[in-house]
Backbone bond lengths (Angstrom), bond angles and torsions (degrees), N, CA, C in turn:
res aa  C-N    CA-C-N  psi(-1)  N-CA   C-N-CA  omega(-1)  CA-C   N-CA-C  phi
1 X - - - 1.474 - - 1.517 109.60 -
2 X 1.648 107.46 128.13 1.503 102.95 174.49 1.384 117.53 -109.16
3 X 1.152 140.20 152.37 1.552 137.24 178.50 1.529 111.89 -125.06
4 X 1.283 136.97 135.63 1.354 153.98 -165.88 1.502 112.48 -129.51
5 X 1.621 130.67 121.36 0.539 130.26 -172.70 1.915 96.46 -129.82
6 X 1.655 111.20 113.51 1.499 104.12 176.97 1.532 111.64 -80.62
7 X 1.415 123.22 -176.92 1.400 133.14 147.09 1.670 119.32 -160.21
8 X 0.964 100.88 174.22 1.581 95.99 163.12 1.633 97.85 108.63
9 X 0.680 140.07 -17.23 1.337 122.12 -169.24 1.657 134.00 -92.25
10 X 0.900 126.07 -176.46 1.415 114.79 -169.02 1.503 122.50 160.69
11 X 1.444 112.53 -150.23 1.069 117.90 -170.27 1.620 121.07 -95.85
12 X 1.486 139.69 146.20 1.827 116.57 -167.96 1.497 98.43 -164.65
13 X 1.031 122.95 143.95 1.464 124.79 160.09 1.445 110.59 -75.48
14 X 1.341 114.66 150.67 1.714 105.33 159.97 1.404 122.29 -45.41
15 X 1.049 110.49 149.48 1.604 107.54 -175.99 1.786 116.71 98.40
16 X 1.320 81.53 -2.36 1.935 78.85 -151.67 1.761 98.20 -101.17
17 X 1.441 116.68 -160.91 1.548 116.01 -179.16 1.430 100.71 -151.06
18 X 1.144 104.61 155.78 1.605 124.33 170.71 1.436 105.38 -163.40
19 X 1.618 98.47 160.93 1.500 111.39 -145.33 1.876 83.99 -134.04
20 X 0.828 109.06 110.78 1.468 141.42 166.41 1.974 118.21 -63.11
21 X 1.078 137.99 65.62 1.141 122.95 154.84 1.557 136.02 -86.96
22 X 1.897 107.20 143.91 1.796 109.14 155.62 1.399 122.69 -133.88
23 X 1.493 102.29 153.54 1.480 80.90 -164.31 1.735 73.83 -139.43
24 X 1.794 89.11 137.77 1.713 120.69 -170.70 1.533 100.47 -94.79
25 X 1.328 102.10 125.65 2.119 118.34 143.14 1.183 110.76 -90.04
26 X 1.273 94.21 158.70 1.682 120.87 178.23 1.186 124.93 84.48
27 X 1.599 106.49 -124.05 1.377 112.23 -164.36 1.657 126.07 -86.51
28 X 0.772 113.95 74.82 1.969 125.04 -157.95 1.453 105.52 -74.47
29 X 1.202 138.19 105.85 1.337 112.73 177.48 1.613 104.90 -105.84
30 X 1.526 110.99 -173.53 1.398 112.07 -175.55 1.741 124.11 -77.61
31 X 1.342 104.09 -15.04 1.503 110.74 175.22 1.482 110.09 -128.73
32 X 1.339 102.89 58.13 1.960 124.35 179.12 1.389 103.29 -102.22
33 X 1.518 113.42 112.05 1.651 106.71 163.24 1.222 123.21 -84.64
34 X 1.255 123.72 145.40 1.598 128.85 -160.92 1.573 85.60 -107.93
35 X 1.680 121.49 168.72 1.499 114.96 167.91 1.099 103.63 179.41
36 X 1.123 138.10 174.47 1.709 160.19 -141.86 1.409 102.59 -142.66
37 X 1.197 151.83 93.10 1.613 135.15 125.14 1.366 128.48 -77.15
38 X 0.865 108.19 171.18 1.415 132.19 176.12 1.651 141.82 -127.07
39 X 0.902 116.41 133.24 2.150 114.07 -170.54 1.138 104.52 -133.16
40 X 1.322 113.20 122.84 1.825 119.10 149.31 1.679 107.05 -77.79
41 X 1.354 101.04 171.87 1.644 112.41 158.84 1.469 109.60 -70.33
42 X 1.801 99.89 122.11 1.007 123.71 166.24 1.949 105.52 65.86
43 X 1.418 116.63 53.23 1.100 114.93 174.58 1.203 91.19 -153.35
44 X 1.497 125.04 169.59 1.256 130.90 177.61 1.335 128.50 -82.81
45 X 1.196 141.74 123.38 1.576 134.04 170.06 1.485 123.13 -29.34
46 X 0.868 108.79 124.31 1.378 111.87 -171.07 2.027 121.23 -143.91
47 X 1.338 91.51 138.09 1.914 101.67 -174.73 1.159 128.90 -41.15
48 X 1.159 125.72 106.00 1.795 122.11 -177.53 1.434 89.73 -91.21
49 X 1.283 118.17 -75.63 1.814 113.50 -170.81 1.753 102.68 -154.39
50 X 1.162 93.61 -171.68 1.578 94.28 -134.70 1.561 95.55 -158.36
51 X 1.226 151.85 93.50 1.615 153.84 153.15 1.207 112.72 -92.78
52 X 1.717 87.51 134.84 1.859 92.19 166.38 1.573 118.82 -116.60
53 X 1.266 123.94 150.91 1.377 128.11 -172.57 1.634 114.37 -18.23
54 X 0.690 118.23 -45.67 1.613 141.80 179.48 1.496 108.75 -56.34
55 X 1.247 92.74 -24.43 1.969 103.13 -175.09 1.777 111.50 86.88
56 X 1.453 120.01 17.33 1.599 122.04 -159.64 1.873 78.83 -82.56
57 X 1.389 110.55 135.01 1.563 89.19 169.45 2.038 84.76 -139.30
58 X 1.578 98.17 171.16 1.420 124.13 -151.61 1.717 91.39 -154.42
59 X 1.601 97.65 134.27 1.548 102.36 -165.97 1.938 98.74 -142.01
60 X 1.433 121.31 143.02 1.244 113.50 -179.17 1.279 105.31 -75.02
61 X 1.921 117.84 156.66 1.336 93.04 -164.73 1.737 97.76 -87.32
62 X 1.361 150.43 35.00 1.220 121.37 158.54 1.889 110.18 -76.44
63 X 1.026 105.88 -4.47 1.758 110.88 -160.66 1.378 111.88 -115.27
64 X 1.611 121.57 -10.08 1.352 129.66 164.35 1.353 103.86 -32.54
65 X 1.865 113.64 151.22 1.468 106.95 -173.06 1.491 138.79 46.39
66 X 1.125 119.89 -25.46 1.276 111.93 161.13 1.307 129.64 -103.96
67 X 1.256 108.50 -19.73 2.085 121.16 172.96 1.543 105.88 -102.52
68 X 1.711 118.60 149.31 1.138 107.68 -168.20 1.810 76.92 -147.81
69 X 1.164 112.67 138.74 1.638 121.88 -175.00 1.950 85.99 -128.08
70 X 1.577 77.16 140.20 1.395 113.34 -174.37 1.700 131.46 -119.30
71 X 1.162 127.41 126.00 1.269 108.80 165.05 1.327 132.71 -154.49
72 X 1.564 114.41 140.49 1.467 131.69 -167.62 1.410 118.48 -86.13
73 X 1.525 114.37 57.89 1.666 113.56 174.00 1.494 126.88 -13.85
74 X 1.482 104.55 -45.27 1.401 123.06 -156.52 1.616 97.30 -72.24
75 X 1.710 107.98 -40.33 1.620 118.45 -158.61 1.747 111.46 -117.36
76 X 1.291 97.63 7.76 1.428 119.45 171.13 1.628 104.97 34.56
77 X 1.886 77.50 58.04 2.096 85.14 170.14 1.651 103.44 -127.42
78 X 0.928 119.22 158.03 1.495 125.00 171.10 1.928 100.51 -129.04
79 X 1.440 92.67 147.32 1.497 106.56 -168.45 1.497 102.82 -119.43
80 X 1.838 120.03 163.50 1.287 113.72 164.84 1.528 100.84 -138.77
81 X 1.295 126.19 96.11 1.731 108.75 173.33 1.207 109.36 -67.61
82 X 1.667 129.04 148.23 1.004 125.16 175.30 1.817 104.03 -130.51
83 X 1.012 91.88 100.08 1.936 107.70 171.81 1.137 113.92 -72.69
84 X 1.412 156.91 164.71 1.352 160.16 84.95 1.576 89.72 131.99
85 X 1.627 129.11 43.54 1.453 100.34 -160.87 1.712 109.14 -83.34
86 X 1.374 114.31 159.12 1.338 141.17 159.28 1.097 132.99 -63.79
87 X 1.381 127.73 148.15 1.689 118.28 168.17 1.578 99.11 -72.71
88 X 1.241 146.02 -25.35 1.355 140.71 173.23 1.486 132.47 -66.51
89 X 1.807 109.58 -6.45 1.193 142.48 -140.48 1.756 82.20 -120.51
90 X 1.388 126.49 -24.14 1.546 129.15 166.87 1.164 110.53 -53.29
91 X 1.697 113.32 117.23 1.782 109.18 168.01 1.683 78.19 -170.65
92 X 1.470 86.82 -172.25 1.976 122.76 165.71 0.921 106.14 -82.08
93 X 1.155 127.26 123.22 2.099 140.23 164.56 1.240 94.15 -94.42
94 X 1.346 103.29 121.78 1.278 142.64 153.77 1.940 131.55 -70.48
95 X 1.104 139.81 84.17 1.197 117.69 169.10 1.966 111.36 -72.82
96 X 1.340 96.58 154.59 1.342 102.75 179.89 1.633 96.98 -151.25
97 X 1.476 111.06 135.07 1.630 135.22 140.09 1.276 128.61 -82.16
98 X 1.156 142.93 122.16 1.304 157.42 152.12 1.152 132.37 -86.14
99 X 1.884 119.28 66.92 1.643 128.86 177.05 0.846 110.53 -58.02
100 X 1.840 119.89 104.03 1.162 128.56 145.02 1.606 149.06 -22.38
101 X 1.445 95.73 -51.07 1.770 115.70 -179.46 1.572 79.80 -71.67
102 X 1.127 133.64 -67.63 1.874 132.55 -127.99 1.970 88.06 -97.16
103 X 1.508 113.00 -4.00 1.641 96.44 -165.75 1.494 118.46 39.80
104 X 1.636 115.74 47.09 1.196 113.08 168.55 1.561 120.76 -129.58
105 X 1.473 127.27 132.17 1.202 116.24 168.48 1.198 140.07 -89.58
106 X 1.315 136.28 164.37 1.243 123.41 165.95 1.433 126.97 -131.53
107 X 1.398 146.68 -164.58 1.160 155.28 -175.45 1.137 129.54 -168.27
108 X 1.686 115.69 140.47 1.567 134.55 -177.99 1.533 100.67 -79.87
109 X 1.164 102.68 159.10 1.443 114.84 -176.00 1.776 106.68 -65.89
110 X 1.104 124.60 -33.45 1.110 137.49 169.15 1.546 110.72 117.40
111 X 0.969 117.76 -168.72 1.694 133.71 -170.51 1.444 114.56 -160.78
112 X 1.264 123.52 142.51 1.616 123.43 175.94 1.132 95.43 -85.40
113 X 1.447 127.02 166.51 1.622 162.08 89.63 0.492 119.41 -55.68
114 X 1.308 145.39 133.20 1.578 155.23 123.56 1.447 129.94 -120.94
115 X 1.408 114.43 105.77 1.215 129.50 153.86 1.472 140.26 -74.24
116 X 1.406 105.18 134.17 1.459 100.68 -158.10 1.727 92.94 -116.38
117 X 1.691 104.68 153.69 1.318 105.62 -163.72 1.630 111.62 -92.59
């Protein structure tokens, strides 16, 4: 069993930044991807970025260059800076784990964004 706890989020003008953390309990294994989505109302969740233990990270392309995903093996946190944000860049942040051995995922309760124009 894994548990996710997000923070960081809030309120920003365009232009502005916020720094996205989660930090995982339990069962961590060595080839677990950590990752960031995102949801509007009434749209589907969808991939902002995505690191694996190894540090290989993968970013959607609206967020290239401006989001930078992070992660603390040691402290079993994953990070998301978010630079240059958008009013389109407004949704729920999602943390997500991806157990490899068990092929099971999991999820943080989430966090708002909101960018203001």
């Amino acid at each position: 069993q894994v548990q996710l706890v997000e923070s960081g989020g809030g309120l920003v003008q365009a232009g502005g930044s916020l720094r996205l953390s989660c930090a995982a309990s339990g069962s961590i294994g060595g080839r677990d991807t950590m990752a960031w989505y995102r949801q509007t109302p009434g749209k589907q969740r969808t991939l902002v970025a995505a690191i694996t233990r190894g540090g290989y990270s993968n970013y959607a392309d609206s967020v290239k260059g401006r989001f930078t995903i992070s992660r603390d093996n040691a402290q079993n946190t994953v990070s998301l800076q978010m630079n240059g944000l958008k009013p389109e860049d407004t949704a729920v942040y999602y943390c997500n784990l991806y157990q490899f051995a068990a092929q099971k995922e999991y999820w943080g309760q989430g966090t708002q964004v909101t960018v203001s124009s």
